[in-house]
N, C-alpha and C positions, 0 to 999 in steps of 0.2 A: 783471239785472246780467251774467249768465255770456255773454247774446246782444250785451250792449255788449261786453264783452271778445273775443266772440268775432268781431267787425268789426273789434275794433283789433287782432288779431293778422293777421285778413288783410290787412288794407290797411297793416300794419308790413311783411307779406311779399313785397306785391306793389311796395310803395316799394323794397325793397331788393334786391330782384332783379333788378327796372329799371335800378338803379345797380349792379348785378353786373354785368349783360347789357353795360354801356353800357363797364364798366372790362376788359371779356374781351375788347375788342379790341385787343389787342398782340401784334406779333410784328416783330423787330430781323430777320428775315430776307426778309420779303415788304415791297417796297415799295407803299403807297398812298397817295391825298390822303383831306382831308377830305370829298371829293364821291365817292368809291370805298367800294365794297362789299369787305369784309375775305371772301375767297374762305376757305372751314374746309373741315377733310378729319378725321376720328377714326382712332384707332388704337385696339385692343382685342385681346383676348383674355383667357386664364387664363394661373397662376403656379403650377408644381409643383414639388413636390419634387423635384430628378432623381434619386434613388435609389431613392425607391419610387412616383412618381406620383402622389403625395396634393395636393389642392389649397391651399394655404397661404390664411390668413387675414388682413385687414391688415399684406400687404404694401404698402408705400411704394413708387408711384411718380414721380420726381420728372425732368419736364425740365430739362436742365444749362445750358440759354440761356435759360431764365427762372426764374419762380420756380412756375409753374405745378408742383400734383403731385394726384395720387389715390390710395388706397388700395382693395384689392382686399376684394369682401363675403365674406360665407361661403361663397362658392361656389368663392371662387381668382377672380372676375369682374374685370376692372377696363377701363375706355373715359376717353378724350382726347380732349375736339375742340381743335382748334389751328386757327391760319390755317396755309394750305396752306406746305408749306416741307419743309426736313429737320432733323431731331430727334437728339438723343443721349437716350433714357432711362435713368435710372438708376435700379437696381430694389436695393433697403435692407430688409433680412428680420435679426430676428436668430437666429444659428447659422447664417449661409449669408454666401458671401461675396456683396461688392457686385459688380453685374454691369451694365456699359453695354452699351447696343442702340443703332443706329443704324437708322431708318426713314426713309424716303422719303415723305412725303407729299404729295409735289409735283402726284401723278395721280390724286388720291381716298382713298378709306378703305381702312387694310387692317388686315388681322387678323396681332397677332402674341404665337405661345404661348410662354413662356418656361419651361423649366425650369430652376432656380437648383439649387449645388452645395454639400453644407454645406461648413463650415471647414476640416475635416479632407481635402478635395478637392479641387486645385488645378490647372485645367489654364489652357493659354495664353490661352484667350478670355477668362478670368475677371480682370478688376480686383481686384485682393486691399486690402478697406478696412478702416474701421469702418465699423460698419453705422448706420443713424439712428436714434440711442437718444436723441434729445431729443422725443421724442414725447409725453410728460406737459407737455413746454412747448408744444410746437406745437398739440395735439390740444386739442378744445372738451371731451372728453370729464372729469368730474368725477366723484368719486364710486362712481368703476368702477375694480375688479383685474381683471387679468389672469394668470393660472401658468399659466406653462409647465409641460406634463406633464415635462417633464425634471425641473425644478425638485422640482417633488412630489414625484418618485422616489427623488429625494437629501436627503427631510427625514424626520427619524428619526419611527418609528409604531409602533403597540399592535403586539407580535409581529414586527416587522419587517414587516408590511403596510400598502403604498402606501394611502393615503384620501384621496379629492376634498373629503370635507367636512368633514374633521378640517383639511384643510390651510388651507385659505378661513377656519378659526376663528384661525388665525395672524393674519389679516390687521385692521388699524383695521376699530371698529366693527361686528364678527362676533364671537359667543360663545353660548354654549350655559347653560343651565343648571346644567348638572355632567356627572358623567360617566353613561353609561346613560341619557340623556336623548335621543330619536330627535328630528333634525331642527337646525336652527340659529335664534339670533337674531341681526336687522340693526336697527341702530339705534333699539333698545325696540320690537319688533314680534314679534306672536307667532309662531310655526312657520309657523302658514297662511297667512300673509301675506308665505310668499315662494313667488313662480313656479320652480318647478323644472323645467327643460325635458330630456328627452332628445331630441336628434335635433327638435325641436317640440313632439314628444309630452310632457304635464303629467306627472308624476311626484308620486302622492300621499301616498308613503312611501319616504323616500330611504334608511333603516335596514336593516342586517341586523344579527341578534343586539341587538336593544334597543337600538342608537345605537350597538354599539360597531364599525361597520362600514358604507360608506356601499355602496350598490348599483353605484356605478359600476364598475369594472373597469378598471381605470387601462392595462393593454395592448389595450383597445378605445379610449382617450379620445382624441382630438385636440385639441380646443381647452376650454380651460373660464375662463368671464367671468361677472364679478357685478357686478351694478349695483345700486348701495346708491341713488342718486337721479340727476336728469338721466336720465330714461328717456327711450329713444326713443319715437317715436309707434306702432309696431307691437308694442310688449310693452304689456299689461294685464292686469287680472283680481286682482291682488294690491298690497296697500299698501306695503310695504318695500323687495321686492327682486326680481328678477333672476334666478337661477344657470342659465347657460345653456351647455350641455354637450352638443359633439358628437363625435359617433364618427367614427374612421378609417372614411375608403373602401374600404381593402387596398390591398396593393403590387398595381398596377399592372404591373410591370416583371419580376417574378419568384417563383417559389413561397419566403415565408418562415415559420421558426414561434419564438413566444418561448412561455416559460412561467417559471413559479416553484413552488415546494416549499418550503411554511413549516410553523411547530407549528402552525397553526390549520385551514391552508386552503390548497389546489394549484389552478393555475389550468395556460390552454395557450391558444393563440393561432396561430392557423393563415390564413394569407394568400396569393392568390396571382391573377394574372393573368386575365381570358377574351379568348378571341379574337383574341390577338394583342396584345394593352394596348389594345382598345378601352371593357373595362371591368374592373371587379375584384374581389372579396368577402375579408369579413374573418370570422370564428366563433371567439369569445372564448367559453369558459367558465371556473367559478370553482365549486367544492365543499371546504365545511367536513368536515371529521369526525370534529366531536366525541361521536359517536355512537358509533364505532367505537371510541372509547378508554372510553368508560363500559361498553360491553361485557365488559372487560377487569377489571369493577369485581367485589370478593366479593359486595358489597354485591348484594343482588336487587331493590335498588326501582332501583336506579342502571342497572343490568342490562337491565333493561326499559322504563329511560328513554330520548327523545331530544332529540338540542341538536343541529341543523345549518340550514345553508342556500347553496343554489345558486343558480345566475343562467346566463343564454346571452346572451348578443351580437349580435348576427345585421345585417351587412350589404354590398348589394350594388349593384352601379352600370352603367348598361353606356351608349355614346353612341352616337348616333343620326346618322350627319354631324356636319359641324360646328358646329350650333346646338341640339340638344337632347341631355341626358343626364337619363333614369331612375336615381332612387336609389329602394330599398325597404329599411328598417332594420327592426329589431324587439329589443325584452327580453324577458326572461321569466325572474325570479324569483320564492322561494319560501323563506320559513323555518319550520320547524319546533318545539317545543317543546312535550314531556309526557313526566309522570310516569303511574305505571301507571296511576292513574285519571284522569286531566284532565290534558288536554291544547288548544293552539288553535296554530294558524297562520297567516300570513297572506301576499300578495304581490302585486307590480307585474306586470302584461304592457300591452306596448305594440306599436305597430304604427303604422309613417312609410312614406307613400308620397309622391314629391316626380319633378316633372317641371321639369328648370329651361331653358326656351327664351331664344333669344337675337332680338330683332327688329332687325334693323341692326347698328348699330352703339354705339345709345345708349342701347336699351331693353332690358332685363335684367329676367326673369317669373321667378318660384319657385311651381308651384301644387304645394300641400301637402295631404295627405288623412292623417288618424290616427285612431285607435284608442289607447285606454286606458283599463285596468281597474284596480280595486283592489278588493282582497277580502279578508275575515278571516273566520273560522272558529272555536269553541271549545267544548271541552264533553267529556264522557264519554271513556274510549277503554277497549276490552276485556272490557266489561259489557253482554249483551241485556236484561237483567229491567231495570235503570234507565238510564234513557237523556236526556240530554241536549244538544242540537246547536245553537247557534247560528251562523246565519248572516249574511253584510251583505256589501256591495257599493257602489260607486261607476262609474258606466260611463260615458264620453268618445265623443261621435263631431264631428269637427270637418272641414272644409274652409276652408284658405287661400290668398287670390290676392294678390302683394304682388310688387309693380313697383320696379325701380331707373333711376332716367333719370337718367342723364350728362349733364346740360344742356350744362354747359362745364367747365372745369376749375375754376374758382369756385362752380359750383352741382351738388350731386347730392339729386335729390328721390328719396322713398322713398311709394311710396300703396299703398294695395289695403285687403282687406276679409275680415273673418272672422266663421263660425257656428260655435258652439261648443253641442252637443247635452249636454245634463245626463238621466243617469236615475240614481238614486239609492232603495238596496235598504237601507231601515236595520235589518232583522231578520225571521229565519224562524228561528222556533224551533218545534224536533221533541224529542218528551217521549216517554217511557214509564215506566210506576211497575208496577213487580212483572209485567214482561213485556207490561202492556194499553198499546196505543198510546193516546195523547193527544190530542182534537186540536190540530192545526198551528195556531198563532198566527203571525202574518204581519202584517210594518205595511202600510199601503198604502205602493204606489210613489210615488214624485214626481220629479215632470219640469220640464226648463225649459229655453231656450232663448237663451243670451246670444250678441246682435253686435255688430262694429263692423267701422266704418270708421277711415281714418286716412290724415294726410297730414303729411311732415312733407322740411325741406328741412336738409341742411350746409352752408354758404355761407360764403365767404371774402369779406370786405368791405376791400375795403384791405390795404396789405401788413401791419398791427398785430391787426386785429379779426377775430375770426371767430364765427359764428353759426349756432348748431342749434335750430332751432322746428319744432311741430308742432301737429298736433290730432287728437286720437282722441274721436268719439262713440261711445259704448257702450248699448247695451239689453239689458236684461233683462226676460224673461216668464216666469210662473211658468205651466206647464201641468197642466191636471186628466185623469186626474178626480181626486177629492181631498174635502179636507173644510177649510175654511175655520173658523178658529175668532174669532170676537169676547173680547178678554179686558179684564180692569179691574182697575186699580189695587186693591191692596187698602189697608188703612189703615196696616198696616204691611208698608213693600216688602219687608221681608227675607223676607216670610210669601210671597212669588213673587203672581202674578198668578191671578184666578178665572175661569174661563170661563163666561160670556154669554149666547151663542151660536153657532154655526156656520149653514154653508152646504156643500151638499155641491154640486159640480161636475161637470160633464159629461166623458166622455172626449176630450180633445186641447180643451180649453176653453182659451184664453187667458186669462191673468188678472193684475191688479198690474203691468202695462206699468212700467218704467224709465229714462228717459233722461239719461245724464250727462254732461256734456261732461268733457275732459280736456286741457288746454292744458299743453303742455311746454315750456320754452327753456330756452339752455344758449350761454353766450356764453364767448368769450376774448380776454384782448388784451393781445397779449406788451410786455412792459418794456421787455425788448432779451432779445438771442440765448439768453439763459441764466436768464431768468424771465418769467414770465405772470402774471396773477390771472385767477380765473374766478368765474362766479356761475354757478347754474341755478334752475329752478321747478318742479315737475313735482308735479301732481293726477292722483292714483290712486282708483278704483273697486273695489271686491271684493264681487260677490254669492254667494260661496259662504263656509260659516264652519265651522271642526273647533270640536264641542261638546266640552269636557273639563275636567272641576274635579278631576282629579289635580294632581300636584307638577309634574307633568311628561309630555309629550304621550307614549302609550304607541300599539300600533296598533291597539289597541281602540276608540279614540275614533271621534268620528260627526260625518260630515263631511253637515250641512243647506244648503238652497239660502234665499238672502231672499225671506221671504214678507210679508203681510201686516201679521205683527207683528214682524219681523225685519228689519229696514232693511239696504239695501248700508250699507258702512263706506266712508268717504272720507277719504281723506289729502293731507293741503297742505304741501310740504317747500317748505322754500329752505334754500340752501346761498352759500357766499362761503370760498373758497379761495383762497392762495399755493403757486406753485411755482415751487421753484428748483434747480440743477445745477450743481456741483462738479465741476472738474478734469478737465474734456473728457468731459461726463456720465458721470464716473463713479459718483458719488453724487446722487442724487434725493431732494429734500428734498421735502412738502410738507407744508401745514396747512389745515383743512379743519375750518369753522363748519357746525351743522346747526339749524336748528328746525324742527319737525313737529310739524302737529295731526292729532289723530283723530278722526272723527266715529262714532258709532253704535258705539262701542266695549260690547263684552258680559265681565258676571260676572256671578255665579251668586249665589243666595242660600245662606243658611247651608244644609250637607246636604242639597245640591241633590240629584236624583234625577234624570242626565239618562239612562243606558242602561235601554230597555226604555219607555221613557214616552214614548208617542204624543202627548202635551200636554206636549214639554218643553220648549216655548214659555214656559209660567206657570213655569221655574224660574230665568228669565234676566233678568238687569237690564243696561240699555245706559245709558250714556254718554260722556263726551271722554274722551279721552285726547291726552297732549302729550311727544317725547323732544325732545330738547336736547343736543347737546353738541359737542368739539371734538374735531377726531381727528389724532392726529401722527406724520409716519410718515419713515424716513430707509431706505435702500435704498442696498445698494454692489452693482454690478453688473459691475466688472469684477477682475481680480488672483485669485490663489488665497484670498486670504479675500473672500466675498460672502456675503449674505443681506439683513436687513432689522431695525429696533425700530419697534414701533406702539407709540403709547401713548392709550390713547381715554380723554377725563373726559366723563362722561354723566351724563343723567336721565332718567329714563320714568316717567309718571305717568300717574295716570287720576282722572276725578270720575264716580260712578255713585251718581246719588240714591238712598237709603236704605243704601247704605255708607259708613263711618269717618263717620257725622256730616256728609253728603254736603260733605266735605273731598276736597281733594286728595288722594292714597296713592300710595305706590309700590308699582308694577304688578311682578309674579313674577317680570319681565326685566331689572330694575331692577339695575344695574351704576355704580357710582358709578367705577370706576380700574381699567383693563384694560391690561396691560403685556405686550407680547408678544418676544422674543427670536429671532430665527431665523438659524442661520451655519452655515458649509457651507468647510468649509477644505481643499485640497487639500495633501496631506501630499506626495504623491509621483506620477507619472503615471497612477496607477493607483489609488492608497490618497484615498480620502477621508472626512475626519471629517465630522460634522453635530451640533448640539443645538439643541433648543429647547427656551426658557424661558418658562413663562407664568404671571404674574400675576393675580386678579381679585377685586375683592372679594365679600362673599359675597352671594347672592339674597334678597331676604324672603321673608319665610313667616310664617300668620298662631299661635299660638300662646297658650291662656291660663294668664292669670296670677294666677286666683284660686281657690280651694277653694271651691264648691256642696255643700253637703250635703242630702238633703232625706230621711228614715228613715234612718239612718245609712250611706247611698249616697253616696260623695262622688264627683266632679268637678271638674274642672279648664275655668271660660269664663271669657271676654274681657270682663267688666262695660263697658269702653267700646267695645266693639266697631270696635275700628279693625281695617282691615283689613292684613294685614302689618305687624302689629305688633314682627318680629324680624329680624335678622339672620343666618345663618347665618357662620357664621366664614369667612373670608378661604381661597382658594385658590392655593396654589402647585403648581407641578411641573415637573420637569425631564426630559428628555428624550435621549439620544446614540442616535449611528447610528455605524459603520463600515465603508465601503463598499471592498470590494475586486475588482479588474476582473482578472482572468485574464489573462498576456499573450497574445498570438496565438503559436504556433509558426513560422509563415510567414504574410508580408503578406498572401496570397493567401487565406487560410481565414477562412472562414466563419461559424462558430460561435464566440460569444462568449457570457462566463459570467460570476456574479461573485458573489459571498458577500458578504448584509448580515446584521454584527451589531448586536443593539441592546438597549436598556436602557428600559424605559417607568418614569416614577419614579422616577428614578434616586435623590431624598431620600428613598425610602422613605415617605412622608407619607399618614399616614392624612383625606385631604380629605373632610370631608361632604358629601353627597350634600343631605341632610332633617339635620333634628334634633326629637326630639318627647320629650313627658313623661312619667312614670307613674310611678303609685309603686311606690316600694321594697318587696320580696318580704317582708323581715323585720321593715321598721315601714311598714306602710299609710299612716301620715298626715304619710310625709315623700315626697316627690316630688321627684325628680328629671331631671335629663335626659341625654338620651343622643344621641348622631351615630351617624347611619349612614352605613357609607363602602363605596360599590364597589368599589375596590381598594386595598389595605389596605398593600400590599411592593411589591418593587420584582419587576417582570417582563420576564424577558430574553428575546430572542426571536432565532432564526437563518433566513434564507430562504436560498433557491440558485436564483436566477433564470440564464436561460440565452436564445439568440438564435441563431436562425440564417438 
C-alpha cells in the first residue's frame, strides 16, 4: 500500500510541475511567439539586517510587474529566475520598512545583496510601506507559529525573565502539564515527541530548574518556529512537533553588548565584527544564583545546600567570497541541585558546524555536522565511607547535506540526506559501604543508527492554489554488541512481560533493520485577497522513546532506542483550516481541525520498575493512541493594543491492552479547554503594559478509590482499574508586565536601558500540580485528599536589562 501511494505522490508531482514549468512562461516585458524560446536570467543573493548584519529569515520577495515572489531560507538565501528583462523587487520584512530594487536582467544573472532598514530608520532610497502581513493567507504553511523574539521579550514571565517555551505554551494547541513540569505538549503528545533543535543540533532537555526555565537565552535567539503538523520533508524523528530555534550570527557591523540583572539570574551578551564584516561572533552567557542567597541562610542544611544553573552561547561565522560562509555554534549548559547529603545534576552541550555554498544561481547547499550530549548525574555529596554515584548519558553524532533549488519562481524543491549516530549510556553506578569500594555496575551500551533521505517541493499552481509535497524515507538499525531479549505475554498484562530468551551480539552487528516511508502535503487555495482554506497530511516516525511513569517528565528519565521489542511509534495527522484578515490585516483570524493517530504508543504497568532495570522492556505495554481537536486563534498585529486569544477543545487518548479494560483512557496530556490571553499595550512611547491569561482544565491522574485492608494494613486501589481515573482541578493564572525604556539623552547615544516589572500570579491561586490521598494523622480510617501546588502567591519580579 505505502509503495502504491508512494507512485501516486510522484507522478501527482511530476503532473504538476510540468504544468508549473508550462505556466512560468510569462513575462509583459520580453516579447515572444509561440515557436520562441522564453530566454531566463536569475537574480539572487542574501537579505540583512542593515544595523547589525544578521541574515533575516522569510523574507518576501515579490516582483511588482507580476505576481511572481519568493521568500528567503534560513540562511537570509533567496534566487528568481524570470524571462530576461528589468525588474522592480519588492522586499516585505516585518519591522523593516518596504524596499524596492531595481535590476537589470537583460545580460544574464546577477547577484544582488540587500540590506533592509528597520522602521525607526528612514532614508531616501527607502519606500516607507506596510509591510506583507497577509502571509497566513498566502502561505501553504498550516499548523506552524512563528514569535518574534521581540514579541517574547514583551510578554510578562516568572521573575521578569524572557522564556522561549513558556511563550510557545501561550500559543493554540501547546501546554504543559502544570507548573515544574520540564518540557511541553503539542496536540496530546508526549515531551519526546517533539524535535527540539538548537542551531540543528537536537536538544534532549530544554529545562533549567525543573521546567521553571527554558535553556534558550532569549539575547542569543534569532528566529524561533513550531510546527504542530504539515511538516516539511527535512524535519523527522519525532511525532508531534517542531521547535526549531536559531541563534544570532553577531553584529556584523560593530562591537555591541546587551545583558540583564534580575532576582533569579544575570545574563551579558557580547558581539562584534571580524575582518572588516566579513564575518562575526556572538557569546551569550546566563548564571542563576540561587546558591549564593542560601549561603546567607542561619539555617546550616540550607548553608551547605545548592540551587543554580548556567548555560554559554557560542557563535561564529566568517565568508569565504561570495558563495561560501562557515558557521560554528555551540551550548553548554549545566544545573545543579543538592542538599548536604544528595545531591544530582544534569546538562545539554552541543556543537553545530555548517558550511553554506552557493552553486550558480539556483542551487543553494547547507552541509551540517553536530554534536550533542545529554548527561545526568546523582547521588552522595560530602561522604567517603558511603558512596553512591549514578551516571547516564545520551550522545548525538549526525551529518547533513540538504539542497534548495530555485527552479523558477512557481517551484522551489528542497532534497538531501541525513545520518543520525545514537550511543546511549543508561547507567554506571559507583558504591562504597563503610569506606570498601563496590563493584562498578554498568548497563551495557547501545547503539544505533538512524537515516534518511528526502525530497519535497513549494509550488504555486495557478494564481488560487498552492502546493507543498514531499517524501522522507527513514531507517533505523539497532547496533551490538548487546543482548537481545525474547519476551511473552504473560496472562495477566498488568504483571509486564517474562523473558524467554535472548541472544547476545557481536560488536558493531547490525540488527532490526527499519524502513518507513513518510508522505507530507500541504495545500492552499485562497477565496479571494483576504481569505484561504488549507488542508495538510503529514506521517511521522520516532525510533527513540524517554522511559518515565512519573506525573511528569523529570531529567532523570531514560531516554531508549527501538529494539526488537519496542516498535518505532508512528503518527498520521490530517488537519483542515480557515483563515481570514480584518481591516487591512490587521487582525488574523483562523480555525484549524486536527485528527491524529498513534501507533506503538507505550505505558507501563502498575509500579513499574523502569530506572536501574536492564529488562525494562517486560515493564512496558504499547498500543494506539488518538488526539482530536479544534484550535482557534484571533491575533491583532497592529495599533498600541496587540497581542492574540487561542482557544483549543481537544482530546487525547490511548488503547493499551490490559489497561482500563483495554477501553479507550485519557492519556496524562489530556486537555479537554485551553484558553489562552495575551496583550501588550503601549501606554506611552516608552511605557508599555503586558498580561497574560491562561485557562486549562485539569490533567488526569490515576488515583484509588477504595479501602484494602488485609491484617489490619489498610490501602487505598483502583478495584476497576481504569486508568486516569481523575481529574485534577481546573487551572487558572494570570500574569502583568511593565515595561519601561529609558529615554536616550541625545539621538546619537548608544546605550539603551530599560526596567521590567512583573507580577507572576497575579490571582494569587494556589493551582495543583498532583493531587493524592492518605489518611488522616488523628483518625486513620478516614482518608483524605490533598493538592499539591508549586507556587502557592503571588511573585513579583524586577530585571534591568541594558544594550549597547
Amino acid at each position: 500500500m505505502k509503495y502504491l501511494l508512494f507512485k501516486c505522490l510522484v507522478s501527482l508531482g511530476v503532473t504538476l510541475l510540468l504544468y508549473s514549468n508550462t505556466n512560468a512562461q510569462v513575462n509583459n516585458q520580453t516579447q515572444t511567439t509561440t515557436n520562441q524560446t522564453v530566454q531566463k536570467a536569475t537574480v539572487s543573493g542574501t537579505i540583512k539586517d542593515g544595523s547589525n548584519g544578521e541574515t533575516l529569515i522569510g523574507v518576501i520577495v515579490t516582483i511588482k510587474e507580476g505576481k511572481q515572489k519568493v521568500t528567503t531560507n534560513e540562511y537570509g538565501f533567496y534566487s528568481l529566475t524570470l524571462p530576461k528583462g528589468t525588474y522592480t523587487l519588492v522586499i516585505n520584512y516585518i519591522g523593516f520598512n518596504k524596499t524596492e530594487k531595481v535590476v537589470d536582467l537583460t545580460n544574464g544573472n546577477q547577484t544582488l545583496n540587500i540590506d533592509l532598514e528597520s522602521v525607526n530608520t528612514v532614508t531616501k532610497e527607502v519606500v516607507i510601506s506596510a509591510v506583507k502581513e497577509d502571509e497566513n493567507i498566502k502561505s501553504t504553511e498550516m499548523s506552524t507559529n512563528k514569535l518574534d523574539i521581540n514579541t517574547i521579550k514583551k510578554m510578562p514571565a516568572l521573575l521578569g525573565e524572557v522564556d522561549v517555551v513558556r511563550s510557545i505554551t501561550m500559543l493554540p494547541g501547546v501546554s504543559t502539564v502544570g507548573e515544574g513540569a520540564s518540557g511541553f505538549n503539542v496536540r496530546g503528545g508526549a515531551i519526546d515527541q517533539n524535535l527540539v533543535l538548537l542551531d540543528e543540533a537536537p536538544v534532549y532537555n530544554s529545562s533549567h530548574l525543573f521546567g521553571f526555565f527554558s535553556i534558550f537565552n532569549p539575547d542569543a535567539v534569532k528566529d524561533v518556529k513550531l510546527y504542530k503538523g504539515g511538516m516539511p520533508a527535512q524535519y523527522g524523528g519525532r511525532l508531534s512537533s517542531v521547535l526549531d530555534v536559531r541563534m544570532k550570527e553577531g553584529n556584523s557591523k560593530r562591537f555591541s553588548t546587551q545583558g540583564g540583572i534580575g532576582l533569579i539570574f544575570s545574563r551579558l551578551t557580547l558581539e562584534a565584527p571580524i575582518n572588516k564584516g566579513k564575518g562575526s561572533f556572538i557569546i551569550a552567557g546566563r548564571r542563576s544564583y540561587g546558591d549564593l542567597f542560601l549561603k546567607l541562610s542561619s539555617n546550616e542544611d540550607l548553608k551547605n545546600s545548592s540551587l543554580y544553573f548556567y548555560d554559554l552561547s557560542t557563535k561564529f561565522n566568517y565568508k569565504f567570497g561570495s558563495k561560501d560562509q562557515v558557521f560554528l555554534s555551540g551550548y553548554l549548559g549545566r544545573d545543579r541541585f543538592g542538599v548536604p547529603a544528595f545531591g544530582f545534576n544534569w546538562g545539554n552541550n552541543t556543537a553545530t558546524a555548517r558550511w553554506n555554498h552557493v552553486f550558480g544561481s539556483k542551487l543553494f547547499s547547507n552541509l551540517t555536522a553536530f554534536y550533542s550530549n545529554y548527561d545526568y548525574e546523582l547521588g552522595t555529596l560530602g561522604s567517603s565511607e558511603n558512596v553512591f554515584n549514578w551516571k547516564s548519558r545520551l550522545i548525538n553524532y549526525s551529518g547533513k547535506y540538504e539542497f534548495n533549488y530555485f527552479l523558477n519562481p512557481n517551484n522551489t524543491i528542497t532534497f538531501g540526506a541525513q545520518a543520525l549516530y545514537y550511543e546511549f549510556r543508561p547507567a554506571k553506578i559507583v558504591t562504597k559501604t563503610k569506606g570498601q569500594a563496590n563493584p562498578d555496575v554498568e548497563e551495557p551500551y547501545k547503539f544505533a543508527l538512524e537515516n534518511a533521505i528526502f525530497v519535497g517541493n513549494e509550488q504555486k499552481v495557478g494564481s488560487r492554489l498552492s502546493l507543498t509535497y514531499g517524501l522522507r524515507l527513514s531507517n533505523f538499525n539497532n547496533i551490538g554488541a548487546g543482548k537481545i531479549y525474547t519476551l511473552q505475554d504473560q496472562a495477566v498484562p498488568t504483571d509486564g512481560k517474562k523473558v524467554v530468551d535472548s541472544v547476545v551480539l557481536k560488536k558493531g552487528e547490525f540488527y532490526n533493520p527499519k524502513y518507513i516511508l513518510e508522505p507530507r502535503f500541504a495545500a492552499k487555495y485562497e477565496l479571494n485577497e483576504i481569505s484561504s482554506i488549507k488542508a495538510s497530511y503529514n506521517r511521522n516516525a520516532q525510533y527513540i522513546h524517554l522511559l518515565s511513569n512519573t506525573a511528569a517528565s523529570v531529567p532523570l528519565d531514560i531516554w531508549t532506542p527501538s529494539n526488537t521489542n519496542l516498535k518505532p511509534q508512528i503518527a498520521n495527522q490530517v488537519a483542515i483550516g480557515y483563515f481570514r484578515n480584518f481591516k487591512q490585516n490587521t487582525y488574523e483570524t483562523s480555525v484549524e481541525a486536527f485528527y491524529k493517530t498513534m501507533d506503538n504508543q507505550l505505558d507501563y504497568i502498575y509500579y513499574a520498575d523502569i530506572l536501574g532495570n536492564q529488562k525494562r522492556e517486560t515493564q512496558i505495554l504499547t498500543g494506539s493512541g488518538r488526539a482530536y481537536g479544534a484550535e482557534f486563534y484571533l491575533k491583532k498585529s497592529k495599533g498600541r493594543l496587540t497581542g492574540w486569544i487561542s482557544y483549543t477543545l481537544a482530546r487525547t487518548e490511548r488503547k493499551i491492552n490490559g489497561l482500563s479494560k483495554n477501553e479507550w483512557y485519557p492519556s496524562r496530556f489530556d486537555k479537554a479547554h485551553t484558553v489562552n490571553v495575551v496583550a501588550m499595550y503601549k501606554i506611552k512611547e516608552r511605557l508599555t503594559f503586558s498580561i497574560n491569561n491562561t485557562y486549562s482544565s485539569g490533567t488526569p491522574i490515576t488515583l484509588g478509590n477504595q479501602i484494602y485492608e488485609v491484617y489490619t494494613q489498610k490501602t487505598l486501589f483502583n478495584p476497576s482499574e481504569t486508568r486516569n481515573n481523575f481529574r485534577i482541578p481546573a487551572y487558572y493564572r494570570c500574569d502583568i508586565a511593565l515595561t519601561y525604556e529609558r529615554p536616550k539623552k541625545k539621538p546619537e547615544q548608544r546605550w539603551e536601558s530599560e526596567w521590567v516589572f512583573s507580577v507572576y500570579n497575579l490571582s494569587n491561586r494556589k493551582n495543583p500540580f498532583t493531587v493524592f490521598i492518605q489518611a488522616d494523622v488523628n483518625n486513620p480510617d478516614l482518608y483524605k485528599g490533598y493538592k499539591y501546588s508549586v507556587f502557592g502567591s503571588i511573585i513579583p519580579g524586577i530585571t534591568y536589562n541594558f544594550k549597547y
